[in-house]
DOGULO-160753 format. One record per residue: residue in three letters; x, y, z of N, C-alpha, C in turn. Coordinates in pm, whole numbers, plus 50000, padded with zeros to 5 digits. Example, Ala and Ser with C-alpha at 12.3 -4.5 7.8 and 13.67 -1.06 7.14 Angstrom:
2
ALA:51319:49431:50780:51230:49550:50780:51320:49670:50780
SER:51285:49775:50708:51367:49894:50714:51290:50003:50787
***
This chain:
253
UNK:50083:49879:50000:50000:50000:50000:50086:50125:50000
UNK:50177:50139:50084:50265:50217:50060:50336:50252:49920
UNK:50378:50149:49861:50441:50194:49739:50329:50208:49644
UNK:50217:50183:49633:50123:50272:49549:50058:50430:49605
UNK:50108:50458:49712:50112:50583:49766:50190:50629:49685
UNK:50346:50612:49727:50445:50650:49718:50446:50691:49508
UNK:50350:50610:49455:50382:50636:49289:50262:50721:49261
UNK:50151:50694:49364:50017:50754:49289:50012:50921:49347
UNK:50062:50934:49447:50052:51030:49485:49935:51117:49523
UNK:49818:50989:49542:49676:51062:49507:49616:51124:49669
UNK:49649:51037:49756:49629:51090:49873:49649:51011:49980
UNK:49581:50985:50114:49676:50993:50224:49608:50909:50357
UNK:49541:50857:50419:49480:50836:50555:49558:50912:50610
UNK:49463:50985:50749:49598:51039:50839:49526:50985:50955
UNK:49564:50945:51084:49542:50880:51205:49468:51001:51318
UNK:49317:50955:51346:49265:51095:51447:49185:51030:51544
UNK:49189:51063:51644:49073:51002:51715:48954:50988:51691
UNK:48864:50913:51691:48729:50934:51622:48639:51002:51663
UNK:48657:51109:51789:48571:51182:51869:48597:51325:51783
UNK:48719:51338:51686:48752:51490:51637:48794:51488:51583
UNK:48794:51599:51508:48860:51605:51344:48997:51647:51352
UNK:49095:51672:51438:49262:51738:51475:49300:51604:51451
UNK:49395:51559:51330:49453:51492:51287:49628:51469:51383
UNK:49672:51331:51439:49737:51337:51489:49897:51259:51371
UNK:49968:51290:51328:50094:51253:51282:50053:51111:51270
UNK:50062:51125:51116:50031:50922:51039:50148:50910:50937
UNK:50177:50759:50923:50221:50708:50846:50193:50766:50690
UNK:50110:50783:50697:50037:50815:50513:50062:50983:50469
UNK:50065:51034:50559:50065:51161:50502:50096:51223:50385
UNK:50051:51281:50308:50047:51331:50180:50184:51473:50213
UNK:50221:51486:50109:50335:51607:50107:50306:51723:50064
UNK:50194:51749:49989:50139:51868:49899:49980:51911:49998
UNK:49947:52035:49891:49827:52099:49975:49737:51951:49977
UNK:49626:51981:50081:49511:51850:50131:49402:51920:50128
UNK:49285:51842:50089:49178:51869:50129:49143:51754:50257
UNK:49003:51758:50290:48992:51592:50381:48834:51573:50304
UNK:48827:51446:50318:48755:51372:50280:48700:51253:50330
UNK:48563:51192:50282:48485:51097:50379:48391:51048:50286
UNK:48357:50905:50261:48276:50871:50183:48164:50790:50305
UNK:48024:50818:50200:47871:50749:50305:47887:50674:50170
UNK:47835:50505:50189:47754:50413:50118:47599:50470:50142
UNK:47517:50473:50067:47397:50478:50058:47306:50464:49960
UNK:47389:50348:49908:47286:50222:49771:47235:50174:49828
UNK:47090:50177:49792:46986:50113:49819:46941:50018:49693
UNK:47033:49901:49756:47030:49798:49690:47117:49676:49748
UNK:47022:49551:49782:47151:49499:49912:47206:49407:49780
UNK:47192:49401:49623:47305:49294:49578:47408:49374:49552
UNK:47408:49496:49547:47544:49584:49503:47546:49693:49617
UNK:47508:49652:49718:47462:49779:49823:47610:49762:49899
UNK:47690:49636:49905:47809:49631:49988:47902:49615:49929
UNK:47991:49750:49941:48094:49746:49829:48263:49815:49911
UNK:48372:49765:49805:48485:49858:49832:48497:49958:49743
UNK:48564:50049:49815:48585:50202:49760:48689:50232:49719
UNK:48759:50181:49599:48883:50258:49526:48934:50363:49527
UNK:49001:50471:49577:49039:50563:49524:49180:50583:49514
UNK:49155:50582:49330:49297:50634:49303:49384:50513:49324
UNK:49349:50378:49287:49385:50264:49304:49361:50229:49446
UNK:49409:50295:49518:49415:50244:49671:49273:50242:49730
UNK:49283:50090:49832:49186:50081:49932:49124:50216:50015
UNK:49018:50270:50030:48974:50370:50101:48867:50350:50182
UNK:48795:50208:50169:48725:50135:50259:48692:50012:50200
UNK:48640:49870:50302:48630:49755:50239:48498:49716:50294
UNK:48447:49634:50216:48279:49590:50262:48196:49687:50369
UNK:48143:49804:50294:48079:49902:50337:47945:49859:50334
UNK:47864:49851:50395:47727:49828:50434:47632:49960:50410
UNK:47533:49995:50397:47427:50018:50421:47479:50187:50544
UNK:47494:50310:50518:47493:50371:50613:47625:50441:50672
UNK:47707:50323:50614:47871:50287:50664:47972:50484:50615
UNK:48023:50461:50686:48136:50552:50599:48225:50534:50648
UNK:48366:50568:50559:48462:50555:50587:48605:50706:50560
UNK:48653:50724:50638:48755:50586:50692:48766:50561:50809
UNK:48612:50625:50900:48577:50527:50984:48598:50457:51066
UNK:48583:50340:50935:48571:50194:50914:48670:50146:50923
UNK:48784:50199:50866:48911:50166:50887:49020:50109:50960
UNK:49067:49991:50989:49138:49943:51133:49221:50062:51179
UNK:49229:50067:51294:49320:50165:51389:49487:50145:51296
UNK:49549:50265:51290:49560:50353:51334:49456:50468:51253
UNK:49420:50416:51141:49369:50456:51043:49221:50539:51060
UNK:49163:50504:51169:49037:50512:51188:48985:50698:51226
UNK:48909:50773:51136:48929:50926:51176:48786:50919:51129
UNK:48753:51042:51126:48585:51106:51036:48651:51183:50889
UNK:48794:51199:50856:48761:51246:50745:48935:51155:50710
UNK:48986:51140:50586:49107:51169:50511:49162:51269:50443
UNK:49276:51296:50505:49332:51386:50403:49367:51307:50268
UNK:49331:51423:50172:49398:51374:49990:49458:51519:49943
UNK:49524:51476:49865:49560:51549:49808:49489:51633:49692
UNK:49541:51747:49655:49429:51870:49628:49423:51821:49422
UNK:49326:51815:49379:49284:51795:49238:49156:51710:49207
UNK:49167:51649:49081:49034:51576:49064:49076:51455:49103
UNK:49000:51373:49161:48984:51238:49205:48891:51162:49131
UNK:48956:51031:49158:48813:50946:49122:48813:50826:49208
UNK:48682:50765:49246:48671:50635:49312:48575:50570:49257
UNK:48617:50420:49259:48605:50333:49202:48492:50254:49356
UNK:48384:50199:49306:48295:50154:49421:48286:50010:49319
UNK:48313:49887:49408:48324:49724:49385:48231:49655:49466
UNK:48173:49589:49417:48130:49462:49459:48235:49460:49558
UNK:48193:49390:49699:48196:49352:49826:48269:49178:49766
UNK:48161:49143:49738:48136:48998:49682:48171:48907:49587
UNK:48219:49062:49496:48316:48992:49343:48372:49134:49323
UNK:48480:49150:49328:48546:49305:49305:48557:49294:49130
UNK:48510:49200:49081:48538:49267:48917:48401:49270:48890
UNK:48303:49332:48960:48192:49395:48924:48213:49551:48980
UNK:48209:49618:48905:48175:49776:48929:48078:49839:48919
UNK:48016:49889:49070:47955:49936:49056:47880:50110:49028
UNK:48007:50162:49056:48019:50297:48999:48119:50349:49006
UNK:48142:50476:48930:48260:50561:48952:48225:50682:48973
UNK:48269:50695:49062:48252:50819:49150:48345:50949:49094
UNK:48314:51040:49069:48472:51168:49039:48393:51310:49111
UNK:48526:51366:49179:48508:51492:49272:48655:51559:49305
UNK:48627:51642:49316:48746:51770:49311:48780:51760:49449
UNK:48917:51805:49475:48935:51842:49654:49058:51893:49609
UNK:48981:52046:49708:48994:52164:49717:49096:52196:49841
UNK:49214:52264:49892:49309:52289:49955:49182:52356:50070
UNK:49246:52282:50175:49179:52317:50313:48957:52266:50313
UNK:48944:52212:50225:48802:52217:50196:48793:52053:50302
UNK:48628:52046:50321:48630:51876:50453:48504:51842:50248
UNK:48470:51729:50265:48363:51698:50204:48321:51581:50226
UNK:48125:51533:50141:48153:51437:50229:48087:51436:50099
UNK:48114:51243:50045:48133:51222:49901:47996:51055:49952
UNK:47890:51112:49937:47759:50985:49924:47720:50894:49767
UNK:47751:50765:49816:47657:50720:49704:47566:50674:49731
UNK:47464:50708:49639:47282:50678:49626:47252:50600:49521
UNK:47103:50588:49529:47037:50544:49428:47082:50389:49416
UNK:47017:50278:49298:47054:50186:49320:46908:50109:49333
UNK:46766:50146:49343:46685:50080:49434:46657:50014:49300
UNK:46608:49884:49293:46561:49829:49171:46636:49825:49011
UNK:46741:49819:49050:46863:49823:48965:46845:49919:48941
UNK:46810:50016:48955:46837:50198:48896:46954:50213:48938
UNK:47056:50334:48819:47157:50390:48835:47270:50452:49008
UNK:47356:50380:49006:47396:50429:49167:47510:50541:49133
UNK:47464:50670:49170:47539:50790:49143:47622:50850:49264
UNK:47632:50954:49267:47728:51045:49345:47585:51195:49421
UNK:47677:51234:49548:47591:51334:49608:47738:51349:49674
UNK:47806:51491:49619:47916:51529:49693:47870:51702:49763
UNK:47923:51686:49880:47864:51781:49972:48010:51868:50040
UNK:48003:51956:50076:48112:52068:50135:48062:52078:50287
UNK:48146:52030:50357:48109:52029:50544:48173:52165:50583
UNK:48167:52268:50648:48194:52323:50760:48229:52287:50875
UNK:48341:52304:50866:48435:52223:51038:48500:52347:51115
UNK:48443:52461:51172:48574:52560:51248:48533:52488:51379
UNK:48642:52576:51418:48650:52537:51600:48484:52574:51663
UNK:48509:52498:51751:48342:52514:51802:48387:52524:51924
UNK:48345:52624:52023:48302:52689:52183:48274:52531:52250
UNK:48363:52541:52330:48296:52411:52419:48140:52422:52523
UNK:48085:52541:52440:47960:52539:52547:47863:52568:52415
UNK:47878:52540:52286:47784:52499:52149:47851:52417:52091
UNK:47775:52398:51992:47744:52282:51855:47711:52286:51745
UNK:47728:52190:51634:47689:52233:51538:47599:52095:51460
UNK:47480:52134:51465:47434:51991:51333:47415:52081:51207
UNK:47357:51982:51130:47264:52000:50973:47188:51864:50959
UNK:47108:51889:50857:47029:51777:50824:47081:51761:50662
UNK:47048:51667:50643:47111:51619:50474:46997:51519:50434
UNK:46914:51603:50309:46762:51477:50294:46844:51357:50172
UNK:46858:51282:50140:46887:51208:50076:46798:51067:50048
UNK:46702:51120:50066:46536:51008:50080:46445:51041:49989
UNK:46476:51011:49838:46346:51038:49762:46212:50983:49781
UNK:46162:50884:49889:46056:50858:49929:45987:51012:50006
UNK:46060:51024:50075:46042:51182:50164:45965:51240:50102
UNK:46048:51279:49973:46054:51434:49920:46083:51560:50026
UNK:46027:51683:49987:46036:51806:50102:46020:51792:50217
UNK:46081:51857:50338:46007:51821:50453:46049:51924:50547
UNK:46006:51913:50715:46082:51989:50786:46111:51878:50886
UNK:46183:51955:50940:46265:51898:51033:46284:51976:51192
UNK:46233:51923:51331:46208:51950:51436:46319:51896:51520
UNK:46395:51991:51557:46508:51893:51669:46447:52020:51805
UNK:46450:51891:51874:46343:52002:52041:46385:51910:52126
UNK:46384:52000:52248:46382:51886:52347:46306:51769:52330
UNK:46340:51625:52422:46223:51518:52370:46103:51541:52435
UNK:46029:51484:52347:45850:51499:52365:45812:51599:52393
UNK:45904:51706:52313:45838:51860:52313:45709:51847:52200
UNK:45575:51940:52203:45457:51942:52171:45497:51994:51994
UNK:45505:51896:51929:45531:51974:51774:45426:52067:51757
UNK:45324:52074:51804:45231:52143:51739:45231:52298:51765
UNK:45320:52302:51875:45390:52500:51945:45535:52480:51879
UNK:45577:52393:51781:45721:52428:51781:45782:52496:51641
UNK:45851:52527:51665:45905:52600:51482:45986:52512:51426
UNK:45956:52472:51272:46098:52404:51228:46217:52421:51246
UNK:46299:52356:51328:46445:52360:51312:46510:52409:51148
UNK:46433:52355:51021:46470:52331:50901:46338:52291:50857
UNK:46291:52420:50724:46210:52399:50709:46203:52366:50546
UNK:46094:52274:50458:46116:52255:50381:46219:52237:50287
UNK:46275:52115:50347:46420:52038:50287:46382:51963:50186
UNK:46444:52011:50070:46432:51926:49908:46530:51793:49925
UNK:46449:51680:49827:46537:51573:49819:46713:51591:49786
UNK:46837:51572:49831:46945:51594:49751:46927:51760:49789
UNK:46948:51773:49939:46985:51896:50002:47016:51898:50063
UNK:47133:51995:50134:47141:52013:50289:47114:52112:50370
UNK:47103:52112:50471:47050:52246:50555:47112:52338:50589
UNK:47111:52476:50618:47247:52529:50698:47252:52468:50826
UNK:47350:52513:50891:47394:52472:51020:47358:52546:51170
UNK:47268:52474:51235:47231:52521:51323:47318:52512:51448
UNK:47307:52607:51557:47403:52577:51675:47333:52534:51860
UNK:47227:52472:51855:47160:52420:52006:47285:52374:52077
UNK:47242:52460:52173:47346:52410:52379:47380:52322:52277
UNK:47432:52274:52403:47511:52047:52419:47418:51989:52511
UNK:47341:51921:52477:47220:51858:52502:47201:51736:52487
UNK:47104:51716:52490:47016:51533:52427:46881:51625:52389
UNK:46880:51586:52274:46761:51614:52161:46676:51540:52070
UNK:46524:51564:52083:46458:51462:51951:46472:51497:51840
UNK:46494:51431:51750:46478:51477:51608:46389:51412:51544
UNK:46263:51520:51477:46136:51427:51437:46125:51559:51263
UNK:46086:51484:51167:46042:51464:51065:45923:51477:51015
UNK:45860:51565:50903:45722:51563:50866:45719:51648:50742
UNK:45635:51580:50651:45629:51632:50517:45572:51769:50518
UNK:45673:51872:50441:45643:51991:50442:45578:52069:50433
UNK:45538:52155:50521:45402:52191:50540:45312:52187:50655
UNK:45343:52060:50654:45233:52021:50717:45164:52087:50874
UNK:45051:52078:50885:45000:52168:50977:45011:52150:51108
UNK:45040:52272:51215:45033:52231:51302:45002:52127:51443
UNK:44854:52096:51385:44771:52009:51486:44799:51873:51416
UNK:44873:51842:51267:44847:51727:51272:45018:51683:51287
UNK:45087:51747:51294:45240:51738:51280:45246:51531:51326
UNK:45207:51589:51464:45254:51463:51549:45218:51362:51469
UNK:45105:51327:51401:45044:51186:51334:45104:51190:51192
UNK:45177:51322:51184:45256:51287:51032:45398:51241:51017
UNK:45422:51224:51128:45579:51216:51234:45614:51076:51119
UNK:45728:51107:50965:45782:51016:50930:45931:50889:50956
UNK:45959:51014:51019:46136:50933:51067:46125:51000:51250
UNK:46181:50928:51357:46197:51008:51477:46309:50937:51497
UNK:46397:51025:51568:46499:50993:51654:46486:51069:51792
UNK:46473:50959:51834:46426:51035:51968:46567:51074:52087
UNK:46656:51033:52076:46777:51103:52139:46883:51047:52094
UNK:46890:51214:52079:47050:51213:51992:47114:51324:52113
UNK:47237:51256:52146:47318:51366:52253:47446:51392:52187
UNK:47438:51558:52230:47606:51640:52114:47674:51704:52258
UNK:47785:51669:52274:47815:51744:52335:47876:51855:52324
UNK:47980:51921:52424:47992:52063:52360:48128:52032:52284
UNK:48138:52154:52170:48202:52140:52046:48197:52050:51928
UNK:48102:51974:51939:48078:51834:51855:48024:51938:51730
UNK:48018:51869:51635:47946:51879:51490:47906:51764:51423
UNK:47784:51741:51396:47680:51634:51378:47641:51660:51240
UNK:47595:51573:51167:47529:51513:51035:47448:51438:51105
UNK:47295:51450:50997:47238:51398:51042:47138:51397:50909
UNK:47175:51281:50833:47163:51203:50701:47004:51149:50723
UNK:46894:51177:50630:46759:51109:50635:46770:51000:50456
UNK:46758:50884:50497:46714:50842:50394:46664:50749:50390
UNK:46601:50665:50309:46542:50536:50302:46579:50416:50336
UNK:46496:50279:50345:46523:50180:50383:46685:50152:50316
UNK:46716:50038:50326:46861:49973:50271:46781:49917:50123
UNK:46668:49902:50102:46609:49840:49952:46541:49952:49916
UNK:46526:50056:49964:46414:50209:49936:46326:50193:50007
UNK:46250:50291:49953:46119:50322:49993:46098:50339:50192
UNK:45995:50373:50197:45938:50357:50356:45989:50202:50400
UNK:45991:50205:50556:46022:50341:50660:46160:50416:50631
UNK:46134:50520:50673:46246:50606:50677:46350:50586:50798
UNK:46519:50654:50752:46603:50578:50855:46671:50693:50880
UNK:46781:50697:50938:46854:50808:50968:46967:50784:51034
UNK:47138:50820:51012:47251:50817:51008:47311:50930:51085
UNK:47357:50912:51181:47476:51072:51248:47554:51028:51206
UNK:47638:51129:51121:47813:51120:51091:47822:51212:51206
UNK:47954:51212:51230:48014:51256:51294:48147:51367:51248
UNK:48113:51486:51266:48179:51579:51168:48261:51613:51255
UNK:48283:51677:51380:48422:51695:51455:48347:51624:51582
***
């Protein structure tokens, strides 16, 4: 692995604790400007739904599941929320889990000097096409007495929606969207609530006050951030599509 580093020059794992994004001195390190980077599986499709992630020849994750991201996933020392790569166009190569000379897509995305991103594949349900959803994270330092989430809809069952993060079993029907009317293949800005434990509940856009609660599609009923954390918080469909709806925290610092 090393000596296809060493020729490809494409990019890098660097070694971090998995609680934060401050990268601690790795083996891999790249020599030129970096961006960092992070790939979500999210084919919805379980015969090609578990796959490895090529990039740039090299391993960048192996039998990714349903939800998974990497590098994660990655055995220690390796294991962080993002990789550094090196700054240009990339491409990754997504394999069969099960037979690596099936391909199942190719992925291509730019990385940008100092930029985080987070590089999703979708689609897939019923042999439909499995594409790319590349996204730009916001990572600064965060106050150890706030936080930071977003929501990311990636659920064409959904469609539009809003999105309620409240204390739990707060009354949706007095509450304001956290995020209101989120398009499929969007993300939200970034909101900053204390460091808490919070519900996060779901409902097609619009929808009216008094009936919020009985339209309640996805809930997570506690999610705890503490202070300085930065949260993702991914809505999408089953692992085959369609209803029920599911939902993923990455973990951004």
């Amino acid at each position: 692995m090393m000596r296809n580093l060493k020729t490809l020059g494409a990019f890098a794992l660097v070694a971090a604790a998995a609680c934060g994004t401050k990268e601690a001195p790795g083996p891999l390190e790249p020599t030129g400007t970096t961006g960092r980077v992070r790939f979500v599986n999210m084919i919805t499709d379980t015969t090609r739904g578990r796959v490895n992630a090529i990039l740039e020849g090299v391993p960048f994750g192996v039998n990714l599941t349903y939800g998974q991201s990497t590098p994660a996933t990655l055995p220690s020392p390796s294991t962080a929320n993002y990789s550094a790569i090196l700054t240009g166009n990339r491409t990754m190569l997504l394999k069969r889990t099960a037979d690596t000379t099936n391909l199942v897509a190719t992925v291509s995305f730019a990385v940008a000097s100092g930029q985080d991103q987070t590089v999703f594949a979708i689609g897939g349900t019923s042999g439909s096409a499995v594409t790319s959803f590349v996204l730009e994270d916001a990572n600064p330092d965060i106050a150890s007495s706030a936080t930071r989430v977003r929501v990311v809809n990636l659920s064409p069952t959904a469609g539009a929606v809003d999105i309620f993060i409240t204390a739990p079993n707060a009354d949706l029907s007095a509450a304001t969207p956290t995020f209101a009317n989120l398009a499929y293949k969007s993300a939200s800005t970034y909101a900053t609530p204390a460091p808490g434990t919070y519900q996060v509940r779901v409902v097609p856009a619009g929808t009216a006050p008094a009936l919020r609660t009985a339209a309640v599609s996805l809930n997570v009923p506690s999610l705890a951030i503490g202070g300085g954390a930065g949260r993702t918080i991914v809505i999408g469909d089953r692992n085959i599509g369609g209803a029920p709806l599911t939902a993923f925290v990455l973990t951004d610092r």
